[in-house]
C-alpha positions as CSV (number, residue, x, y, z in Angstrom):
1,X,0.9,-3.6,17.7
2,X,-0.4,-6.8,15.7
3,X,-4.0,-5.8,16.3
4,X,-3.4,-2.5,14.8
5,X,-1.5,-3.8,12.3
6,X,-4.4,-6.2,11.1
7,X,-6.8,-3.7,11.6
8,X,-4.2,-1.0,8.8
9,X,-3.9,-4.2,6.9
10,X,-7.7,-4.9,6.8
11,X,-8.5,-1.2,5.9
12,X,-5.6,-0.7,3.6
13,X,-5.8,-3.8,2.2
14,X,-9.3,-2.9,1.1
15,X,-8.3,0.3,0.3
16,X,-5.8,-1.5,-2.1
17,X,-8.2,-3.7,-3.9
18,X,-10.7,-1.0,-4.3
19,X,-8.4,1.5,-6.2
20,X,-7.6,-2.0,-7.8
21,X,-11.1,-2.6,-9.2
22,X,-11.5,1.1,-9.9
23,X,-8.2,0.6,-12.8
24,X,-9.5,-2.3,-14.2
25,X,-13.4,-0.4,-14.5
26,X,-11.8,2.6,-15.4
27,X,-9.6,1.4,-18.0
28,X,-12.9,-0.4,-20.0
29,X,-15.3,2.4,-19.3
30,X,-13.0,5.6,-20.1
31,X,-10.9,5.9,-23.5
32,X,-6.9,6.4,-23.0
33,X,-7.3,10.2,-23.1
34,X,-9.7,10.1,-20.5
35,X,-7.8,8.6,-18.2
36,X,-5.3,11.0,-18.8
37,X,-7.1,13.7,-18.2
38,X,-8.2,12.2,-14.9
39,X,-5.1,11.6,-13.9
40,X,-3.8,15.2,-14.6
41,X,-6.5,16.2,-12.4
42,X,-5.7,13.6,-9.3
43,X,-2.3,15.4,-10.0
44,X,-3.5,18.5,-9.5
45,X,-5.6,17.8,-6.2
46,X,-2.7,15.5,-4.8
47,X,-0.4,18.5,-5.2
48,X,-2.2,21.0,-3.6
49,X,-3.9,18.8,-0.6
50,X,-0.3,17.3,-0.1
51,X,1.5,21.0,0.4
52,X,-1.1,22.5,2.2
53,X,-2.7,20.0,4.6
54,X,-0.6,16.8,4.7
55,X,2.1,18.9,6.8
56,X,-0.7,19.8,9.4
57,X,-1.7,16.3,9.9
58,X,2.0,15.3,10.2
59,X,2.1,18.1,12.8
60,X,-0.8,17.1,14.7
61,X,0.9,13.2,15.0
62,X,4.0,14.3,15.7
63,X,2.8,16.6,18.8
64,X,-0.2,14.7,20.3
65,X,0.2,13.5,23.7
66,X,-3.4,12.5,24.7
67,X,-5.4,9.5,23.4
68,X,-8.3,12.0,23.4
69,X,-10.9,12.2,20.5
70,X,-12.5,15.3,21.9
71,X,-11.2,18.1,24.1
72,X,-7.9,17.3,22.6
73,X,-5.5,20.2,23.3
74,X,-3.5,19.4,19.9
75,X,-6.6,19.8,17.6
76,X,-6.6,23.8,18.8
77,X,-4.7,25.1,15.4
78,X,-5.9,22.4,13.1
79,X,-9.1,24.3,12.5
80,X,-7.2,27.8,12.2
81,X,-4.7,26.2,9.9
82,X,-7.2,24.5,7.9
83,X,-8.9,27.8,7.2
84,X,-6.1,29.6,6.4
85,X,-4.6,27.0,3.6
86,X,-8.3,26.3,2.2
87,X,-8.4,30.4,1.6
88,X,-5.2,29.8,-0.4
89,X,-6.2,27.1,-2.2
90,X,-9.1,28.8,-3.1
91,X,-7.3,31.9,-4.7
92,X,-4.9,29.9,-6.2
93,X,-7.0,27.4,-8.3
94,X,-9.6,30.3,-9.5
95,X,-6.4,32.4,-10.9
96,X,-4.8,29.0,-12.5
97,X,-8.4,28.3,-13.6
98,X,-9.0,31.8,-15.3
99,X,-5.4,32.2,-16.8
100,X,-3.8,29.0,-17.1
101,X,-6.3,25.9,-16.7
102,X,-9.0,27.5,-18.9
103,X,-8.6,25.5,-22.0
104,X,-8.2,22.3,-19.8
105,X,-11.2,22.7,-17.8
106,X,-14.2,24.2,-17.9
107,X,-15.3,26.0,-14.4
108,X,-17.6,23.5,-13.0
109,X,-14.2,21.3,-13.2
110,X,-12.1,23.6,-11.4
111,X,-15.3,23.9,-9.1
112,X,-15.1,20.3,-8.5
113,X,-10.9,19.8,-8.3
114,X,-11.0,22.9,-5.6
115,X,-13.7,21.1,-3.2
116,X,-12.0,17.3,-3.5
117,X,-8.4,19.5,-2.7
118,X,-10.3,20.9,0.4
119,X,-12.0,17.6,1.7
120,X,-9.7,15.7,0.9
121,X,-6.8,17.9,3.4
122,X,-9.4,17.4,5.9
123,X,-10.0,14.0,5.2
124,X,-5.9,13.4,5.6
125,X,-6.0,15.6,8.8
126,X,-9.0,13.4,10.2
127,X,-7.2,10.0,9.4
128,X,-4.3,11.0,11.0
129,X,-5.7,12.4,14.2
130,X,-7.4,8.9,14.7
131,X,-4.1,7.5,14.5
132,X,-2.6,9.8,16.8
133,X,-5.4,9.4,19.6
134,X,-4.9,5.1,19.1
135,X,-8.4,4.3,17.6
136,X,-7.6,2.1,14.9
137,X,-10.8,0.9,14.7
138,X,-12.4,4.5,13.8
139,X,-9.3,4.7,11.4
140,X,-9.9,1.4,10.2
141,X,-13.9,1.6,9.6
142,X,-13.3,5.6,8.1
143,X,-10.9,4.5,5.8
144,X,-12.8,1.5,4.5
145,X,-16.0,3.4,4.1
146,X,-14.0,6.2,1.9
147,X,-13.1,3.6,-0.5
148,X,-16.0,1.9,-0.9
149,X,-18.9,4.8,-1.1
150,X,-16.4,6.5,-3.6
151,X,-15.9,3.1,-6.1
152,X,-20.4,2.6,-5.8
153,X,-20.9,6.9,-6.1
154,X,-18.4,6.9,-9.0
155,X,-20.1,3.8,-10.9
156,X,-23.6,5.8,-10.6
157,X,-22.4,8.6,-12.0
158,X,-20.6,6.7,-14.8
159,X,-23.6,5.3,-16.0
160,X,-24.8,9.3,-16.9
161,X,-22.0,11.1,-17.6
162,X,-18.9,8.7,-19.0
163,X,-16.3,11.5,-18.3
164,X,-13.4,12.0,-15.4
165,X,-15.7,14.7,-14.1
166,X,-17.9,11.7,-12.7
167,X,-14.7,10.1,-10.6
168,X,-14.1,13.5,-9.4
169,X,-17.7,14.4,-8.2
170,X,-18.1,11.3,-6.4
171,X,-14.7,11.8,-4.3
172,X,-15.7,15.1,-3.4
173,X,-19.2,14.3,-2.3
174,X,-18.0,11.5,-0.2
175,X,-15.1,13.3,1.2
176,X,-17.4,16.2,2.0
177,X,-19.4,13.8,4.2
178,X,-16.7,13.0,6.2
179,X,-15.2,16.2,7.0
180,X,-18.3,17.2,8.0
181,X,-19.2,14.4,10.5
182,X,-15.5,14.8,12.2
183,X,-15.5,19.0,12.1
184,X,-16.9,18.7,16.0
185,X,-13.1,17.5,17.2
186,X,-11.7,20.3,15.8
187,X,-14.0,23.0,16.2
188,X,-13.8,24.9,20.4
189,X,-14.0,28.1,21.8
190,X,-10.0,28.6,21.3
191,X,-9.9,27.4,17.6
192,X,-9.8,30.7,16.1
193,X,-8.1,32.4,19.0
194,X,-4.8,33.1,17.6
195,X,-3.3,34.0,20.9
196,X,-4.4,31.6,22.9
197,X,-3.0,29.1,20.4
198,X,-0.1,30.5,19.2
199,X,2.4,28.8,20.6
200,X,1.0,25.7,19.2
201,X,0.9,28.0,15.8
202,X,4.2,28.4,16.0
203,X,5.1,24.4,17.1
204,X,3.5,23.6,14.0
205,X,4.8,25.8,11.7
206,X,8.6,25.2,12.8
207,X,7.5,21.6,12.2
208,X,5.3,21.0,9.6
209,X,6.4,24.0,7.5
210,X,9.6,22.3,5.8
211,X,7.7,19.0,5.6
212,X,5.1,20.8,3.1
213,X,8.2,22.1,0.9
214,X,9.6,18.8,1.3
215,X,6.4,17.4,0.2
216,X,5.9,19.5,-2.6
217,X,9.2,18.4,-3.8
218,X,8.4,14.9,-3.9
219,X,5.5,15.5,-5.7
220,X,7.6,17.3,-8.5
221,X,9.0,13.6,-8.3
222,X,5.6,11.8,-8.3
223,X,4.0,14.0,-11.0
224,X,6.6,16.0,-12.8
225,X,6.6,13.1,-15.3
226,X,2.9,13.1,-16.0
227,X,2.9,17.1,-16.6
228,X,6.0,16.7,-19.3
229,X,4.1,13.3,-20.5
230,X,0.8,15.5,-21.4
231,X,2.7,18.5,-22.6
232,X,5.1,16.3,-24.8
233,X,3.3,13.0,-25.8
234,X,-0.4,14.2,-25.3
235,X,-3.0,12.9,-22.8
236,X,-3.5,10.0,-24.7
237,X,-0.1,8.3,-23.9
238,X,-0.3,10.0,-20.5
239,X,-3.4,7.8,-19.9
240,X,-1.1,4.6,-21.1
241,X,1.2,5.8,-18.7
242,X,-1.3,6.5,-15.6
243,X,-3.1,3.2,-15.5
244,X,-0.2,1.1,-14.7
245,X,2.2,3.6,-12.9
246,X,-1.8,4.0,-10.5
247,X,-2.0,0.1,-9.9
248,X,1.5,-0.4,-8.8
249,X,1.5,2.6,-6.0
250,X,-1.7,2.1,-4.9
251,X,-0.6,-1.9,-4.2
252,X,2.8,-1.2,-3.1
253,X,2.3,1.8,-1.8
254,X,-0.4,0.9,0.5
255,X,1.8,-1.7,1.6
256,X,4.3,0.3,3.3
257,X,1.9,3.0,4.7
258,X,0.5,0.4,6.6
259,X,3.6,-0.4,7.9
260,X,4.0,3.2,8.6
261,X,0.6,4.0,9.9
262,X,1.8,0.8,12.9
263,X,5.2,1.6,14.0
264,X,5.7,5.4,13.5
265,X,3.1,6.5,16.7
266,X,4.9,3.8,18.6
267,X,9.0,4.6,17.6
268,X,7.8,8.4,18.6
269,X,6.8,7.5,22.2
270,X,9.6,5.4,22.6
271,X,12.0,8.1,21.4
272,X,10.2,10.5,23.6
273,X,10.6,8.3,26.3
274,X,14.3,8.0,25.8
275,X,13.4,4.1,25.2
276,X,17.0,3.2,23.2
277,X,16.3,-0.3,23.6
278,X,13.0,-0.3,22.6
279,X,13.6,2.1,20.1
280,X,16.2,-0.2,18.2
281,X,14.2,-3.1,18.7
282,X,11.5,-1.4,17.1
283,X,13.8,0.0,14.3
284,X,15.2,-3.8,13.4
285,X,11.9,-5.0,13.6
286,X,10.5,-2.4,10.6
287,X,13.7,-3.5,8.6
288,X,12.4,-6.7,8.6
289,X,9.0,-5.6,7.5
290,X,10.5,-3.6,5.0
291,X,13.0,-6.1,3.3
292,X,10.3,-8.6,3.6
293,X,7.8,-6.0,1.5
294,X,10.2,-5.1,-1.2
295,X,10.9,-8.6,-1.4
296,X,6.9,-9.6,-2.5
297,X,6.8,-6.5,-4.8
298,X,9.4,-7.4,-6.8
299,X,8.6,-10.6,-7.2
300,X,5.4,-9.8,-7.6
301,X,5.5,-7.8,-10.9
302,X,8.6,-8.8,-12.1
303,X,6.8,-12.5,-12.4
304,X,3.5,-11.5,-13.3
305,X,4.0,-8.3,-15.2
306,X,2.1,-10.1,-18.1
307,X,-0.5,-11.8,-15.9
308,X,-1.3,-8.3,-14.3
309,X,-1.3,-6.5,-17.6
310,X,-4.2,-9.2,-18.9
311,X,-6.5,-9.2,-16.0
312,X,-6.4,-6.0,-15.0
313,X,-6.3,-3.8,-17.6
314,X,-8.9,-2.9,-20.6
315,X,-7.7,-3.7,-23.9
316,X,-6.4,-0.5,-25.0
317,X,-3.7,-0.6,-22.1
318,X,-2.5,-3.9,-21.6
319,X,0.8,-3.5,-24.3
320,X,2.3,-0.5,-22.4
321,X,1.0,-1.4,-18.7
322,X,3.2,-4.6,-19.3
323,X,6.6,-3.2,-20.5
324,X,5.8,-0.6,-17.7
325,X,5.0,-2.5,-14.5
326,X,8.5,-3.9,-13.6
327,X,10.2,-0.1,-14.3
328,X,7.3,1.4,-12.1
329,X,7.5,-1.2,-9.3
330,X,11.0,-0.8,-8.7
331,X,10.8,2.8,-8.8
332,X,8.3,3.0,-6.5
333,X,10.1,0.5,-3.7
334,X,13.3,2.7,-4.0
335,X,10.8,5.5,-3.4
336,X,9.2,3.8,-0.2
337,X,11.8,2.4,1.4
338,X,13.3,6.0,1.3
339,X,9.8,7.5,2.6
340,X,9.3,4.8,5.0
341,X,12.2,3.9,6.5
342,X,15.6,5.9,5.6
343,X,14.0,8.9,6.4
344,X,12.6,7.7,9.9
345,X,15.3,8.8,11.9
346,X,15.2,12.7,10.1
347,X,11.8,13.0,10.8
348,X,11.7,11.6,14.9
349,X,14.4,13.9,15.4
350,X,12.1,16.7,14.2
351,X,15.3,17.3,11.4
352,X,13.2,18.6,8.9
353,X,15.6,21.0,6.9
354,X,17.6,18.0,5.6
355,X,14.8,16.4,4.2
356,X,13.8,19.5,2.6
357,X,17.3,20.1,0.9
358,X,17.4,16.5,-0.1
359,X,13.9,16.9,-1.8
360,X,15.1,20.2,-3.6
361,X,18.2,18.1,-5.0
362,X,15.9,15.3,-6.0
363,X,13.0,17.4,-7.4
364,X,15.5,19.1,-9.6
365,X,17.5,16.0,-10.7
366,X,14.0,14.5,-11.9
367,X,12.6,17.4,-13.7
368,X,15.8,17.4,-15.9
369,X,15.9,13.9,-16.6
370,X,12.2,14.1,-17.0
371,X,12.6,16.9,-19.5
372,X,15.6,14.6,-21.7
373,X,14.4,11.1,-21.1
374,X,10.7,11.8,-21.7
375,X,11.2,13.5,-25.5
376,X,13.8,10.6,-26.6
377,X,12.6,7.2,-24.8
378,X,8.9,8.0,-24.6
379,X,7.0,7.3,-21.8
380,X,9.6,5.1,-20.0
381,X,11.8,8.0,-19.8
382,X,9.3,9.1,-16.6
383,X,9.6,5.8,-15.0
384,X,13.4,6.1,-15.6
385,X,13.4,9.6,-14.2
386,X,11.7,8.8,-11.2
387,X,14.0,5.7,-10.5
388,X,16.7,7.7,-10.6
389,X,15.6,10.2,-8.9
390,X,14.7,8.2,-5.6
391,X,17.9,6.0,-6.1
392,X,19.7,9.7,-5.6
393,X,17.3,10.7,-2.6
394,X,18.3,7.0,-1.2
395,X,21.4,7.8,-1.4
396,X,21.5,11.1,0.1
397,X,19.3,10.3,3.1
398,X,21.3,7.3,4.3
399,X,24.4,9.6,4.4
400,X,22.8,11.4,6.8
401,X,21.4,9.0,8.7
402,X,23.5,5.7,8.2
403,X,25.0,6.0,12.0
404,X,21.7,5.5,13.7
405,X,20.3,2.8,11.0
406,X,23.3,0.9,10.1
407,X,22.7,-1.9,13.2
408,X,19.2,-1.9,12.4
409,X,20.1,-3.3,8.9
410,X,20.4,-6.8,9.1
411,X,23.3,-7.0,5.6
412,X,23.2,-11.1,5.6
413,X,19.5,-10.9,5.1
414,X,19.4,-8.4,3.1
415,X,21.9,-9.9,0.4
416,X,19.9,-13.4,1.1
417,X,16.2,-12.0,0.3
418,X,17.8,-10.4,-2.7
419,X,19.4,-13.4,-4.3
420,X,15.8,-15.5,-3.5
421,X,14.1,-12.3,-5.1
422,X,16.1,-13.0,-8.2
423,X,16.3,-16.5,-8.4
424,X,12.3,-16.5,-8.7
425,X,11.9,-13.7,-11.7
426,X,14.5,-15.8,-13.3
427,X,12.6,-19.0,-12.7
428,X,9.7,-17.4,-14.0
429,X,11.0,-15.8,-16.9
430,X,13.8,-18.1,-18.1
431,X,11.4,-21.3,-17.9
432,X,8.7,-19.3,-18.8
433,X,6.2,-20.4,-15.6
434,X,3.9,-17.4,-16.2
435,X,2.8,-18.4,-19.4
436,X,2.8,-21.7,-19.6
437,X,-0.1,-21.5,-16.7
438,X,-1.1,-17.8,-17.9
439,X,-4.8,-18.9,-18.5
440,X,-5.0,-20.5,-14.6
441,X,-5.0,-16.9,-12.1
442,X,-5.2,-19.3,-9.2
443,X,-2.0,-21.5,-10.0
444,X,0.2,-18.4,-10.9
445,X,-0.7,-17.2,-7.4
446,X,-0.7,-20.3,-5.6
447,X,3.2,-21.0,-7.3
448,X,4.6,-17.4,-6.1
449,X,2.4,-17.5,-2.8
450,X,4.3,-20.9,-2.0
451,X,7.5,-19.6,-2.9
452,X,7.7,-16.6,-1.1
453,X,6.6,-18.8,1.7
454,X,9.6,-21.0,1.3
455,X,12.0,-17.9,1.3
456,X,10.2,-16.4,4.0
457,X,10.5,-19.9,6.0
458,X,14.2,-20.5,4.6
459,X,15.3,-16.8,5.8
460,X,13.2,-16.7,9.4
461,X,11.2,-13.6,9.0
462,X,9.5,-12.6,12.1
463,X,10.3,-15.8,13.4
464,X,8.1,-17.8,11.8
465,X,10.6,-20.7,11.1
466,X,11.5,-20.8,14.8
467,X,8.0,-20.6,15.4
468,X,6.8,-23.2,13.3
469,X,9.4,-25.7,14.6
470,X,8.5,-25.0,18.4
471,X,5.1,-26.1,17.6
472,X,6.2,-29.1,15.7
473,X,7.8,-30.3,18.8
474,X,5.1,-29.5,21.0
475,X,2.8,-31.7,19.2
């Protein structure tokens, strides 16, 4: 497990600091509307390749049972499945694009957004499969590429055509590539044999089905606020928005997939296995991952909100990205830990319907909050909305799964990383830390590096205390 966790960590990580370097170019090369055009258009493709090909890759995970890169039985009705959604998604964006997307985009754009929605659900269906067969170092290497070929394609274009078309092209060209290098593990004689595979058909559809309306639902969550920003406050502020709310997911975010990406193949097979022991083990150990997470992301930009703002950000953004990076930090942790860990036990036990009625309630909740909030706070009505929204869906899950998570959840620790969590924004911010050494980057991160260290000592995470003091004794 820890030399697939490095390997997630290495290519996530990377991942992380490319979408990273991407906000800060971004932000000085394109004007505030731009980026909110751009980001209305990432909305558009993350909706459509989330709904119709993230549940297939989710499928595919959940139903391996071979380590197998080729000749692997479970790849049978990707390719079918893959077809039939790309057909949809096909008809779809050409009748948005010629009735409702017209005076948006012109049809080389909605040429462009209806190939990256297509790679990119391949692309998710290829990453996943790697996980699922245990090559973490195809996943690792594949992943890592992406991010870099995209951030060098996208700067070439830039340099021609200073537009969000550029960042879109370059995704899609890249993403083409891979899809097409990876299509021989999902292409055999019984791919489009729809009785030979329809059992599996039907596996996956039971499955993956209510994860793709689930899905959907939580997008309404993710991107419900940027539609009502656009149609309310204009692209302009929906660009203000975007920059900050982008950097804070893509760091956190990342974060906690990695987790994910490491424990969820391996808390399957013990389930499977009827493992309990192993299977709690491995459940207490995630908490502590999680708590530990949350823990560095709150800390992280609730101290340096300003710091972040001023290095990261071009000129025109760095007022509202730092009012907006504590509201969007926390709302995205409540949102992750929900994904990531709450929910665990729903989706091993295949208990799909519930998450799907608890994504309705919290899709809803957020488009009315989003459609009050929005018009009389501004733009921190969508980072309110979403809070609230994934505070409900919090709620809601761990009701329905608090008896098999409740000893997994260590309370002491909990409580403990919480107060230390607070106790170091307040030290920043009361004694004013982060400004006094705002002009030195290394001794901000150097002081909260060494004091998330302390807690981390202080409180024992993963041992490390314990650890440390064995090998002080040895020597």
């Amino acid at each position: 497990m820890k030399t697939k966790l490095i390997l997630y960590g290495l290519s996530k990580g990377l991942t992380g600091l490319i979408s990273i370097i991407s906000v800060v170019l971004l932000t000085r090369i394109l004007n505030s509307e731009q980026y909110g055009e751009l980001s209305l258009a990432i909305s558009i493709v993350t909706i459509f390749s989330s709904f119709f090909y993230q549940w297939i890759s989710v499928s595919l995970l959940r139903f391996n049972r071979s380590d197998e890169l080729l000749g692997n039985d479970v790849t049978k009705p990707v390719f079918f499945l893959f077809l039939i959604s790309s057909s949809i998604v096909v008809i779809i964006m050409f009748t948005l694009g010629a009735f409702v997307l017209k005076h948006s985009y012109s049809i080389f754009n909605i040429i462009i957004i209806t190939c990256f929605i297509i790679f990119l659900g391949f692309y998710t269906i290829v990453v996943q499969f790697l996980n699922a067969v245990n090559d973490p170092k195809s996943f690792a290497s594949i992943v890592a590429l992406k991010s870099i070929a995209i951030l060098i394609l996208s700067l070439i274009i830039l340099q021609y055509d200073k537009t969000f078309s550029s960042v879109l092209i370059a995704n899609s060209f890249v993403l083409f590539a891979i899809s097409v290098y990876y299509l021989r593990c999902f292409i055999s004689v019984d791919s489009l044999n729809v009785f030979k595979i329809k059992m599996q058909l039907k596996e996956f559809l039971v499955y993956g089905f209510p994860l793709a309306i689930s899905s959907l639902f939580i997008l309404v969550i993710d991107l419900s606020d940027r539609f009502m920003i656009s149609y309310f406050l204009g692209k302009e502020q929906l660009g203000n928005y975007s920059a900050p709310y982008d950097l804070v997911q893509q760091i956190a975010g990342a974060a906690f997939n990695i987790l994910t990406l490491a424990m969820f193949p391996l808390l399957i097979k013990a389930y499977n296995l009827s493992e309990k022991e192993k299977y709690n083990n491995l459940l207490k150990k995630y908490f502590d991952f999680t708590i530990f997470l949350s823990f560095i992301v709150l800390v992280t930009f609730f101290s340096l909100n300003d710091l972040i703002s001023n290095l990261f950000f071009g000129l025109e953004f760095r007022q509202t990205a730092k009012e907006l990076i504590p509201l969007v930090a926390i709302a995205i942790l409540f949102g992750s830990i929900k994904s990531n860990f709450i929910d665990l036990p729903l989706k091993i036990e295949k208990k799909t319907n519930t998450l799907l009625l608890i994504s309705i309630f919290m899709a809803i909740s957020n488009v009315l909050f989003n459609y009050f909030l929005i018009p009389l706070i501004g733009i921190k009505g969508g980072v309110l909305s979403t809070l609230l929204a994934f505070i409900i869906g919090c709620v809601f899950s761990f009701l329905f799964v608090k008896s098999k998570i409740i000893s997994s959840i260590n309370f002491i620790r909990l409580f403990e990383t919480l107060f230390f969590a607070f106790a170091i924004i307040i030290l920043f911010k009361y004694f004013e830390l982060e400004s006094i050494i705002l002009s030195n980057v290394i001794a901000n991160l150097l002081l909260l590096g060494g004091m998330i260290f302390i807690t981390a000592l202080y409180l024992n995470f993963f041992n490390i205390r314990t650890c440390l003091l064995r090998r002080i004794k040895g020597i």
